[in-house]
SETORLUM-157123 format. One record per atom (N, C-alpha, C, O): x, y, z; residue in three letters. Coordinates in steps of 0.2 Angstrom, whole numbers, plus 2048, in hexadecimal, padded with zeros to 3 digits. Each point is the difference from the previous one (the first is absolute). Last residue first. Example, Ala and Ser with C-alpha at 12.3 -4.5 7.8 and 13.67 -1.06 7.14 Angstrom:
! residues 2
8407F5823SER/804806801SER/7FC805803SER/803806801SER/7FF7DE7FFALA/7FC806800ALA/804806800ALA/8057FF803ALA/
//
This chain:
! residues 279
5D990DD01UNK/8047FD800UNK/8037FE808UNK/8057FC801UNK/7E88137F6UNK/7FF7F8805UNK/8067FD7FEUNK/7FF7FA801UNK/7FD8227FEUNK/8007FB7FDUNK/8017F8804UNK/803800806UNK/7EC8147FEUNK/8077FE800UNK/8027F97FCUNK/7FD7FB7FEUNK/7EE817801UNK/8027F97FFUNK/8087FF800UNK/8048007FBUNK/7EE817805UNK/7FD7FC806UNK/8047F9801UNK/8007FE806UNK/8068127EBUNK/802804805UNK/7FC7FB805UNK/800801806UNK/8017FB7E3UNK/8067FE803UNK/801804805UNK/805802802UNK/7E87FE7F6UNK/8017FB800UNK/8067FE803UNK/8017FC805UNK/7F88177F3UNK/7FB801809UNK/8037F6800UNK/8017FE805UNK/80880B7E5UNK/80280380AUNK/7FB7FE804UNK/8027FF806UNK/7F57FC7E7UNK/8067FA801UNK/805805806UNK/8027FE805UNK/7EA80B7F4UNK/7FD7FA805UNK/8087FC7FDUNK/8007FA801UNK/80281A7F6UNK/7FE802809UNK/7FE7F8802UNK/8017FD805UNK/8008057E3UNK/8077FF802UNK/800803808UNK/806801802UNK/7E57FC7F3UNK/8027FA800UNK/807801804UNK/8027FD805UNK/7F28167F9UNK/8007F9806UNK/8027FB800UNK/8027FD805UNK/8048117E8UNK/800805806UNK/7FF7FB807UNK/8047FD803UNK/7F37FC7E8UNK/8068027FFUNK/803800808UNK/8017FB803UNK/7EA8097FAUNK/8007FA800UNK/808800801UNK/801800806UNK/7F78157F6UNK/7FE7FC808UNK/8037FB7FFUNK/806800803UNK/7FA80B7E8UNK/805802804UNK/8007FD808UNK/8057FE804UNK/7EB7FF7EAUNK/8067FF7FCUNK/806800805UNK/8057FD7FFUNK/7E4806807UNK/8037FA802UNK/8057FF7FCUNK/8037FB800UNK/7F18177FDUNK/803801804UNK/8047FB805UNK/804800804UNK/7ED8037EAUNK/8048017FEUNK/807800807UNK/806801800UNK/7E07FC7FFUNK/8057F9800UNK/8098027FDUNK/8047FC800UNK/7E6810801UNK/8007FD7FAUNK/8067FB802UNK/8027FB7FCUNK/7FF81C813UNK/7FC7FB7F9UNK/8017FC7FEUNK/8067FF7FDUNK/7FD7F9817UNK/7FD80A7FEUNK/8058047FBUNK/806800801UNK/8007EA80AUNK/7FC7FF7FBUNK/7FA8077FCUNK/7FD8027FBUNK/8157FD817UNK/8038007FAUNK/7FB7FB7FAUNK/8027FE7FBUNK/7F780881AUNK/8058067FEUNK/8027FF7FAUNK/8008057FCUNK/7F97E880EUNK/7FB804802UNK/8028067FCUNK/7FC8007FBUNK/8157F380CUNK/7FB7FC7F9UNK/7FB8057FEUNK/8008027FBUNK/80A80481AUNK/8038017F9UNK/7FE7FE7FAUNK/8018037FAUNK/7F67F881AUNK/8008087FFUNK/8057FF7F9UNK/7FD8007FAUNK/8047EB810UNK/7F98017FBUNK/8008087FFUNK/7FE8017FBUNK/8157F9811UNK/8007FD7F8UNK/7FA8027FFUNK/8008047FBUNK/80380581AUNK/8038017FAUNK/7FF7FC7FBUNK/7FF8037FBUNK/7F77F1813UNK/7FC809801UNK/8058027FCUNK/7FD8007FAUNK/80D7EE80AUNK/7FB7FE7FDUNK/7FC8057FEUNK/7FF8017FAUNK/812801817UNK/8047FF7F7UNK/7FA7FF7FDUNK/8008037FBUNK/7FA7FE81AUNK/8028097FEUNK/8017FF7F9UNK/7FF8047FCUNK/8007E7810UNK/7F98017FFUNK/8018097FEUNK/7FB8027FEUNK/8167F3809UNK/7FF7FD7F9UNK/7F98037FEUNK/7FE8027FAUNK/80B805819UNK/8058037FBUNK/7FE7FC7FCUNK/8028037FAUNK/7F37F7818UNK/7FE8067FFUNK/8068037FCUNK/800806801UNK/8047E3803UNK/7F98017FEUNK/7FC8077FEUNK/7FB8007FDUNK/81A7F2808UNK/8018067FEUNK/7FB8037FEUNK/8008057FCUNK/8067E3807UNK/804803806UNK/7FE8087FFUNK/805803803UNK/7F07EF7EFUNK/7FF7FF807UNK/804804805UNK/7FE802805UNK/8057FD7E3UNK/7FB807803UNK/7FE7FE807UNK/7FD804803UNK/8157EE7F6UNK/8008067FEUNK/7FC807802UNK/801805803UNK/7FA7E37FAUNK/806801809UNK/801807800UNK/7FF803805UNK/7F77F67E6UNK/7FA800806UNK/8047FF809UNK/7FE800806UNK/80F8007E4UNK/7FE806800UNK/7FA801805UNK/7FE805803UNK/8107E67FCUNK/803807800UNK/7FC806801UNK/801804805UNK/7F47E97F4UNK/8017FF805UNK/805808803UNK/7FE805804UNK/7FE7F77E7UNK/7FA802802UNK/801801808UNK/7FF806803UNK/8147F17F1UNK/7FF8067FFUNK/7FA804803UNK/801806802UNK/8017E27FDUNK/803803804UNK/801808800UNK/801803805UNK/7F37F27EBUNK/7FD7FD808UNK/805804805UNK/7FE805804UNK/80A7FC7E4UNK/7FA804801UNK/7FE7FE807UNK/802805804UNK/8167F57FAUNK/7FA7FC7FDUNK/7FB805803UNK/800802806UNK/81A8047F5UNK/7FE7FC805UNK/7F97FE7FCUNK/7FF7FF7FAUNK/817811804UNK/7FF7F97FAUNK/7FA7FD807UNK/8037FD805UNK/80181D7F8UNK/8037FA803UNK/7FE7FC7FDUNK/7FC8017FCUNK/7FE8157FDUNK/806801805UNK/8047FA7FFUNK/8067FF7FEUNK/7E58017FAUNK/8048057FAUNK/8067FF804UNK/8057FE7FDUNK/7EC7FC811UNK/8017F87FBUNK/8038047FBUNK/8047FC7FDUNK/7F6814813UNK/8037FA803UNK/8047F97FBUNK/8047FD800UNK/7EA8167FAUNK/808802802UNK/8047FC800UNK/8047FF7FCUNK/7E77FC808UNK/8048017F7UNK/8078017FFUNK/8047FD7FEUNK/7F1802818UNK/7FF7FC7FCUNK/8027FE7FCUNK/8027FA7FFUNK/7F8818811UNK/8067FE7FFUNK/8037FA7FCUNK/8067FF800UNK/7E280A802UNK/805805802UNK/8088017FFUNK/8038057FEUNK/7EA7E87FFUNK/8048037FCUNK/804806800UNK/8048017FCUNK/7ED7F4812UNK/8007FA7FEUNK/8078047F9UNK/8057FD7FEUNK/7EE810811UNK/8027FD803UNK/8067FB7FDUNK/805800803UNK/7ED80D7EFUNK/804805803UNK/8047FC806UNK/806802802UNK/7E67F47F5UNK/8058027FAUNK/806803804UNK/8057FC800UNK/7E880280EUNK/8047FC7FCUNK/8057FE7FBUNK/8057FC801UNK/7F0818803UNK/8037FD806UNK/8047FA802UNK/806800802UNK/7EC8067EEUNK/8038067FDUNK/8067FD807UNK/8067FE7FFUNK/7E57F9802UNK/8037FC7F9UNK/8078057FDUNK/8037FF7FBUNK/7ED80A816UNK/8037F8803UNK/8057FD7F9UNK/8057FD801UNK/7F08167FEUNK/806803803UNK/8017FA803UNK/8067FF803UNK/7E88017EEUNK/8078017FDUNK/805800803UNK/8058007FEUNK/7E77FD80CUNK/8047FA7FEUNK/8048017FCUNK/8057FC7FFUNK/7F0817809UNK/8037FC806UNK/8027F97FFUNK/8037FE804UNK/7F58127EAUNK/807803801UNK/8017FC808UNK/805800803UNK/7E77FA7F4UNK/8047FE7FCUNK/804802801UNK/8047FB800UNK/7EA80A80DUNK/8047F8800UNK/8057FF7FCUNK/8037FB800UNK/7F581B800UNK/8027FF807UNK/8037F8800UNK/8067FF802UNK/7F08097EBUNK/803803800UNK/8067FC809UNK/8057FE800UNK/7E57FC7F9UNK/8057FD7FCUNK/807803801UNK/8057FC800UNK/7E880D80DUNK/8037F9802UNK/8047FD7FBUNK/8037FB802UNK/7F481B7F6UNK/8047FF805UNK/8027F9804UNK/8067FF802UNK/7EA8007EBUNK/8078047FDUNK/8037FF807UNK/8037FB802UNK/7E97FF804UNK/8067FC7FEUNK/8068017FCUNK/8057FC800UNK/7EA815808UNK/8047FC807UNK/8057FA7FDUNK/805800802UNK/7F88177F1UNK/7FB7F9800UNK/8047FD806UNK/805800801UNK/8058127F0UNK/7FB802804UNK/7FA7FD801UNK/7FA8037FEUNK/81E7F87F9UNK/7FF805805UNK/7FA804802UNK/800804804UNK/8007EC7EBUNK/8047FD806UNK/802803804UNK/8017FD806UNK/7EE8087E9UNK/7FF7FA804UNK/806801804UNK/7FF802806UNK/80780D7E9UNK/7F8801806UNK/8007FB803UNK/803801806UNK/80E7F97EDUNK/801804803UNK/7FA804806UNK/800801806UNK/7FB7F17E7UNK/8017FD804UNK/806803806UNK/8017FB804UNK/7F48127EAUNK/7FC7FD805UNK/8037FA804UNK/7FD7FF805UNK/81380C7ECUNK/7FC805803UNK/7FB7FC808UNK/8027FF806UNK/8097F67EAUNK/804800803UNK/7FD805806UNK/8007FF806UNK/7F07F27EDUNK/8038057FFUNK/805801804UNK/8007FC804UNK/7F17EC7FBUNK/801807803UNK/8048047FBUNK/8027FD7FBUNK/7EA7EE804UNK/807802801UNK/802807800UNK/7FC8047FDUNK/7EE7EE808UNK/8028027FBUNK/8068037FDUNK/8008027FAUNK/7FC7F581AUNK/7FF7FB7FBUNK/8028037F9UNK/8037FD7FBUNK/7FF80E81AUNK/8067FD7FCUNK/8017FC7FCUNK/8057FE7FDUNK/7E880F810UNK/8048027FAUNK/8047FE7FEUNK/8038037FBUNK/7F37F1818UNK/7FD7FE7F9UNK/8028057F9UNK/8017FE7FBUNK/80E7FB81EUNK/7FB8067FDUNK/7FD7FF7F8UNK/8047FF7FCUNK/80E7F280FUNK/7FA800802UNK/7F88037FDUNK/7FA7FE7FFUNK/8208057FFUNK/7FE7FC7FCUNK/7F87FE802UNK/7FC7FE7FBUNK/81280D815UNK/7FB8077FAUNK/7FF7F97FAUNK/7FD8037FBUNK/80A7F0817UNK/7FE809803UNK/7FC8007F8UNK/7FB7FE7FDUNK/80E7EF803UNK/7FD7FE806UNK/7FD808802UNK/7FB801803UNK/8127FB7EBUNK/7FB7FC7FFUNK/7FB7FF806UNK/7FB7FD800UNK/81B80E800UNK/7FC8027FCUNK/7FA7FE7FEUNK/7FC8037FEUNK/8157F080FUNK/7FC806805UNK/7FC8047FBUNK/7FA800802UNK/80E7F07F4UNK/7FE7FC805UNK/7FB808801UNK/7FB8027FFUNK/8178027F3UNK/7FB7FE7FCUNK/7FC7FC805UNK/7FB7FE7FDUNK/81780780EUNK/7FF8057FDUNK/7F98007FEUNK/7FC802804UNK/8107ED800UNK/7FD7FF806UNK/7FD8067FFUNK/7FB801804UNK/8137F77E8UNK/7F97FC805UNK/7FB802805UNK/7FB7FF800UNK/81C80D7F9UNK/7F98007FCUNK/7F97FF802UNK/7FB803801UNK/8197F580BUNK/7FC808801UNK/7FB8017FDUNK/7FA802802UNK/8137EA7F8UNK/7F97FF805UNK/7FF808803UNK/7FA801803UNK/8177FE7ECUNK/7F67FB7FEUNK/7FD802807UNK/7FA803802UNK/81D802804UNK/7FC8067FBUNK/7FA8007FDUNK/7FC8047FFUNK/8127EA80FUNK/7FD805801UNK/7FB8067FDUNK/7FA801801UNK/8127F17F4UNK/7FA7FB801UNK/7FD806806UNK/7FB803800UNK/8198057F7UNK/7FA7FE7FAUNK/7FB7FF803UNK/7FB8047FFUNK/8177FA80FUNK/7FD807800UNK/7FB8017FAUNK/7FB804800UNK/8127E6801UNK/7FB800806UNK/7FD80A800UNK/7FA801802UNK/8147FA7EEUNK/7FC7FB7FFUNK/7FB802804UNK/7FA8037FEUNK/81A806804UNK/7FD8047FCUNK/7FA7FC801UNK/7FC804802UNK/8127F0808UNK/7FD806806UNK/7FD8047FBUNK/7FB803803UNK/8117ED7F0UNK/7FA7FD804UNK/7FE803805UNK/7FB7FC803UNK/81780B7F0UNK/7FA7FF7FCUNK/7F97FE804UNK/7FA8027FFUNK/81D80280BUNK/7FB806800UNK/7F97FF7FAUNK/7FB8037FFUNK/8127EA806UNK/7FE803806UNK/7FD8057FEUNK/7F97FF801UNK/8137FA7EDUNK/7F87FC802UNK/7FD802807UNK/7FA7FF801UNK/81A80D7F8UNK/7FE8007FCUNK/7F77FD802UNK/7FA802801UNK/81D7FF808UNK/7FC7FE803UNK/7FA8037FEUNK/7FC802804UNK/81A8017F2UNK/7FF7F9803UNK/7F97FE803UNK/7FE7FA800UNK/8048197EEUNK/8027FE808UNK/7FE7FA803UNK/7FB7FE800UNK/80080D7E8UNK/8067FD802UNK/8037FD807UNK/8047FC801UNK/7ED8147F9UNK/7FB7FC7FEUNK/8067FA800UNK/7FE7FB803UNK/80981A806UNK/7FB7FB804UNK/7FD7FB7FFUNK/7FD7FC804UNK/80F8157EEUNK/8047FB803UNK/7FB7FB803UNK/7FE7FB7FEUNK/7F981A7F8UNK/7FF7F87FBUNK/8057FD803UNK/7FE7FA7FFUNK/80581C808UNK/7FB7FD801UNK/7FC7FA800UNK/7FB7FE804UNK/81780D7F2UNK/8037FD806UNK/7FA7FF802UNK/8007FA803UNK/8018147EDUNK/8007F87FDUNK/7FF7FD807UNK/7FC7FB800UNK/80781C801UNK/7F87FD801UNK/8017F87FFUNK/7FC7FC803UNK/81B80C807UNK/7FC8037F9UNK/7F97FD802UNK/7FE7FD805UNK/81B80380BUNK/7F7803800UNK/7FE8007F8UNK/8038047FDUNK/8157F2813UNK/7FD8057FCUNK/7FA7FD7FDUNK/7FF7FA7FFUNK/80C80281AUNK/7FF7FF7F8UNK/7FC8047FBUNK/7FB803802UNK/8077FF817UNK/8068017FDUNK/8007FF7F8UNK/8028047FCUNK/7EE7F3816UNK/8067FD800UNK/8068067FCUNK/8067FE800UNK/7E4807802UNK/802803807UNK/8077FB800UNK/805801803UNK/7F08017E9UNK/805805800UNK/7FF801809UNK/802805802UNK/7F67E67F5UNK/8058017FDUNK/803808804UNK/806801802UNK/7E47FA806UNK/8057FB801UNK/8088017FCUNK/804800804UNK/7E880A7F6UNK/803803806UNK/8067FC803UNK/806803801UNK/7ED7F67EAUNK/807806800UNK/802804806UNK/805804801UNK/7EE7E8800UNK/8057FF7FFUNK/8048077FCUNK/8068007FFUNK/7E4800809UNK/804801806UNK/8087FE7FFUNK/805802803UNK/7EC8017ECUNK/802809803UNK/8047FC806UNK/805802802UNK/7F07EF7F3UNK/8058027FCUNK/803806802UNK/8068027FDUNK/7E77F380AUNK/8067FC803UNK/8068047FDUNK/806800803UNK/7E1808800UNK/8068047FFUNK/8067FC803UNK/804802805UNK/7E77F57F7UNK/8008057F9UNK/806804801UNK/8038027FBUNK/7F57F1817UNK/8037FB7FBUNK/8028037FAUNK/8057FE7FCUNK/7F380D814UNK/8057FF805UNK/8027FA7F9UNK/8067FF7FEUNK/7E480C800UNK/8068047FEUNK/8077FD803UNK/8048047FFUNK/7E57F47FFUNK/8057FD7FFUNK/8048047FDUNK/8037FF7FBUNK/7EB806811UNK/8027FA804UNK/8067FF7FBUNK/8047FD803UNK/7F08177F3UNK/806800806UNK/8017F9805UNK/805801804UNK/7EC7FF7EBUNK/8048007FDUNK/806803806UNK/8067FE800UNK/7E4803806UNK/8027F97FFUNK/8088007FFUNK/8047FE804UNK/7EC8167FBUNK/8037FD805UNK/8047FB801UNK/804800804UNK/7F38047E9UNK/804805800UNK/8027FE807UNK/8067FF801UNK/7E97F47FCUNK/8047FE7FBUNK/807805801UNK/8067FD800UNK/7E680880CUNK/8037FA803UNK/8058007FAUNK/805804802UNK/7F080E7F8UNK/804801805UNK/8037F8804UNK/805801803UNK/7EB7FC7E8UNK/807805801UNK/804800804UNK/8067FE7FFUNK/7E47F8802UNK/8057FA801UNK/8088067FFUNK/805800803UNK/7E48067F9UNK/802801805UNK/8057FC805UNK/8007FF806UNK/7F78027E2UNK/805805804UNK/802802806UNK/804804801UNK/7F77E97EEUNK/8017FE805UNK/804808802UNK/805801802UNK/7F57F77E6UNK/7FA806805UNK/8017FC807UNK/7FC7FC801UNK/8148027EDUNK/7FD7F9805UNK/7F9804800UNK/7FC7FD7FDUNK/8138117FEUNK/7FE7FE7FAUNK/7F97F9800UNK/7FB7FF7FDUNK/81280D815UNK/7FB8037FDUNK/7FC7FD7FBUNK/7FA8007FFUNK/81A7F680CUNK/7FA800805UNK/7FA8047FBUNK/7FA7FD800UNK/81A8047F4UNK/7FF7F77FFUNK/7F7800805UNK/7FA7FF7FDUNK/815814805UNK/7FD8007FAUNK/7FB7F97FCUNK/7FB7FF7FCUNK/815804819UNK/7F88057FEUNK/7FC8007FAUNK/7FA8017FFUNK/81A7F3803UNK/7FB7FD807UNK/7F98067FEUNK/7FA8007FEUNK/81A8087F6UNK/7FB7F97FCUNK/7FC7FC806UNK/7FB7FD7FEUNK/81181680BUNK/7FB8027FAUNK/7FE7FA7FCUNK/7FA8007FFUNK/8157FB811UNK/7FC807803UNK/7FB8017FBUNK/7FA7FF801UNK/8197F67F9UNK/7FB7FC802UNK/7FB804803UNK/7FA8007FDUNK/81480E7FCUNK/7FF7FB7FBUNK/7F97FC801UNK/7FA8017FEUNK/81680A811UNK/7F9803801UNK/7FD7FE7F8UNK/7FA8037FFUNK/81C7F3806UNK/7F7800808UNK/7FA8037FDUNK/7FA7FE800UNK/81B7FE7F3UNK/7FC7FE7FFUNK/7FB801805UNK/7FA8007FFUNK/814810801UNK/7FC8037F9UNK/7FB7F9801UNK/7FA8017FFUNK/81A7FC80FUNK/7FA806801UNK/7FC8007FCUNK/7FB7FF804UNK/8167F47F7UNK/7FB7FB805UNK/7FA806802UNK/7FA7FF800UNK/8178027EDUNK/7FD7FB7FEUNK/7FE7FC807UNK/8007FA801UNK/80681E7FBUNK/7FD7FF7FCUNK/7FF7F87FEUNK/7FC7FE7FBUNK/80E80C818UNK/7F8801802UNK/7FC7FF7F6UNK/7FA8007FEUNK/81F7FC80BUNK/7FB7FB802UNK/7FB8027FEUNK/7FC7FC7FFUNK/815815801UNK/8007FC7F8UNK/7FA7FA802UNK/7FC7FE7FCUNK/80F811816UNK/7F98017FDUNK/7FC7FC7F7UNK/7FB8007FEUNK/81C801816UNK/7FE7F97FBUNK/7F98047FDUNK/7FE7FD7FBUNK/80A811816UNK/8067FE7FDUNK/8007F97FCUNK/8057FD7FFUNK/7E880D80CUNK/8038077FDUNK/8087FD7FFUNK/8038047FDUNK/7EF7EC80FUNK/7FE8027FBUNK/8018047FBUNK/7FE7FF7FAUNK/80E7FD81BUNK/8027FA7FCUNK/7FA8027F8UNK/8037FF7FAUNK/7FC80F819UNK/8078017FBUNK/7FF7FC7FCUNK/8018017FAUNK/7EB7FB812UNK/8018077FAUNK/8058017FDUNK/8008027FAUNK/7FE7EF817UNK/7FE7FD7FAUNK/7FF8057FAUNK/8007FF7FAUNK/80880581BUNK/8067FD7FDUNK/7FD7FF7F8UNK/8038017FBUNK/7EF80A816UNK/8068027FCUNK/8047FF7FCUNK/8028037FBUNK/7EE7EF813UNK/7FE8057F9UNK/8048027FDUNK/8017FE7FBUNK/8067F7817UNK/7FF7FA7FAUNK/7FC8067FCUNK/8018017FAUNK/80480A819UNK/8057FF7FCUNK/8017FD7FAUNK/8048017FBUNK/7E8802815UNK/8038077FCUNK/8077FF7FCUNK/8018047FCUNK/7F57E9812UNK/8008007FAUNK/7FF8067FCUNK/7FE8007FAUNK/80C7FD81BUNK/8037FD7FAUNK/7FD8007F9UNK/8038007FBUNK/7F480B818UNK/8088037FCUNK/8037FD7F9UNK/8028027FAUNK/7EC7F7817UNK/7FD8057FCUNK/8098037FBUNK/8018037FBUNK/8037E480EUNK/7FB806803UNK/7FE8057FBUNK/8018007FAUNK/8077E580EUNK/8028077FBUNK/7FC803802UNK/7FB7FD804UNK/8127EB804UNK/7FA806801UNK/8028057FDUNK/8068027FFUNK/8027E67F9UNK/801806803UNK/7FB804804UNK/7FA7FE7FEUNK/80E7E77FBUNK/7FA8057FFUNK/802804802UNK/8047FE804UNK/8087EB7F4UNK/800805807UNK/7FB8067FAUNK/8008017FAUNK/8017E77FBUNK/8018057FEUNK/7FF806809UNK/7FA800802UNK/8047E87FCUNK/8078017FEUNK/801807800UNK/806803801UNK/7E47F6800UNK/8037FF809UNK/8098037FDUNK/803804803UNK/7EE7F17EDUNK/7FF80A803UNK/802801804UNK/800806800UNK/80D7E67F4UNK/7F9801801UNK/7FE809803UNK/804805801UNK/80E7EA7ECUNK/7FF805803UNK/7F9803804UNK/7FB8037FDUNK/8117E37FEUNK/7FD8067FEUNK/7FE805801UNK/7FC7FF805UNK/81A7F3800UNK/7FB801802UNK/7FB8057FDUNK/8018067FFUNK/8167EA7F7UNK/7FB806805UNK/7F9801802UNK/7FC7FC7FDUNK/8177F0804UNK/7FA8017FCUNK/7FE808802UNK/7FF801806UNK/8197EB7FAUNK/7FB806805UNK/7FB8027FBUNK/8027FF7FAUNK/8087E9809UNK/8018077FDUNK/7FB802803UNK/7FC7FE804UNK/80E7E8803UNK/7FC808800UNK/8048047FBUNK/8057FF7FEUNK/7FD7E77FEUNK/804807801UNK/7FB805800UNK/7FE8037FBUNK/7FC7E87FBUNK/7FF800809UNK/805804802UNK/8037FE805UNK/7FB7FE7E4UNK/8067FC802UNK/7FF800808UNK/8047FD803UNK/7ED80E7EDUNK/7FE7F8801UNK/8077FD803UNK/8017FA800UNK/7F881C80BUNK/7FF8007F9UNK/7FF7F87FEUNK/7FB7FD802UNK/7FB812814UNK/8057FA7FCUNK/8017FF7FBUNK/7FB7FD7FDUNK/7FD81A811UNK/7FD7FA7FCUNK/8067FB7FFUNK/806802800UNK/7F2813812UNK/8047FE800UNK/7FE7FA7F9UNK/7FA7FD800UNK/80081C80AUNK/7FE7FB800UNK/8047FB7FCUNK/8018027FAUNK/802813818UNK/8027FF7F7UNK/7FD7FA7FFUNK/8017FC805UNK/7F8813811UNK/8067FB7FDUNK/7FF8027F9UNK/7FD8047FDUNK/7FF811810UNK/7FD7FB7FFUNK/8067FD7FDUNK/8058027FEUNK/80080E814UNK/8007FF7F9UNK/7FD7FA7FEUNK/8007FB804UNK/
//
């Protein structure tokens, strides 16, 4: 058992001090393909007995979905679209603090409305999840960034881009030009770095600071022991999560009314099914 760290008050009579909560406090499980056939499931019950969330978190996803696109085309930054639409998935673990707290209440027994949603904004630890939303932001620019890089470097090159494209023609170039394909190729290999990341750093994270009173750093730390210890079960949950995104943007994004939802309350099981409690 770690010590207690010990202070003096001004009469020189120890008190006891708690200990900040560090990653190490939280014991790690091994999980497996089962388990996370179970955090899906659950996350369906739990979505088919609260469904009221999807009109003020579901409906916003694919919102932003459409104003990111709408925003890229109008830019004439088309070929920034699917980065953009890709992007918006780095900060779906932030977009669905509020699903994890209705997970949270009805695996306690508590009764469930969509309002219940809006608790989290209330949660003690409130600026923690503000400031890991923060850092998924800053993520999310520098995707961009590195996006608008690679484009610039491939099919940004090609002299028909001065004159500017068509959805059409800029569709010809990139499926059928060496640097349409070399964009293609480097861009879904740094996405899968920047997706990876994300997925390390937050898999159980969110969760975590909705659940407990501790500080974003150590939350991080939790969830990178996490897929450490579980690397071919974390790396499965990711390949599902993005199939799904994927799916649930066919059509039109309408389909992220129900994914999101639905993951959000599967990544607070896959949560309580990897992170014992550190008491």
């Amino acid at each position: 058992m770690a010590d207690i760290p010990r202070s003096e008050d001004h009469h020189g009579r120890a008190r006891m001090r708690a200990r900040p909560a560090e990653a190490s406090d939280f014991p790690i499980r091994a999980i497996g393909v089962e388990d996370l056939r179970l955090a899906l499931r659950r996350g369906v019950e739990d979505f088919l007995a609260t469904p009221t969330q999807l009109l003020f978190l579901g409906l916003l996803y694919p919102l932003l979905g459409f104003v990111f696109a709408r925003a890229a085309y109008g830019a004439d930054l088309l070929p920034l679209i699917y980065p953009l639409v890709a992007g918006v998935g780095l900060m779906g673990p932030v977009v669905a603090a509020g699903v994890y707290e209705l997970s949270r209440r009805r695996e306690r027994g508590e009764p469930v409305t969509r309002a219940n949603a809006f608790d989290v904004v209330r949660n003690p630890n409130i600026r923690s999840i503000l400031s890991l939303g923060a850092l998924l932001l800053a993520i999310f620019v520098a995707w961009l960034w590195t996006a608008e890089a690679v484009y610039l470097a491939t099919l940004g090159q090609r002299p028909e881009v001065a004159d500017g494209l068509g959805i059409l023609e800029f569709f010809a170039l990139l499926f059928g030009t060496a640097e349409g394909w070399t964009m293609i190729v480097v861009g879904n290999l740094l996405g899968l770095v920047f997706s990876a990341a994300v997925l390390t750093l937050t898999v159980v994270s969110f969760p975590l600071l909705v659940d407990r009173k501790i500080g974003s750093a150590t939350a991080m730390g939790v969830s990178v022991r996490a897929v450490a210890a579980n690397p071919g079960t974390m790396a499965l949950w990711g390949v599902t999560v993005m199939a799904l995104l994927v799916l649930g943007s066919i059509p039109l994004f309408i389909g992220l009314a129900v994914v999101v939802p639905v993951l959000g309350h599967a990544t607070w099981h896959l949560y309580r099914a990897v992170v014992a409690d550190g008491d």
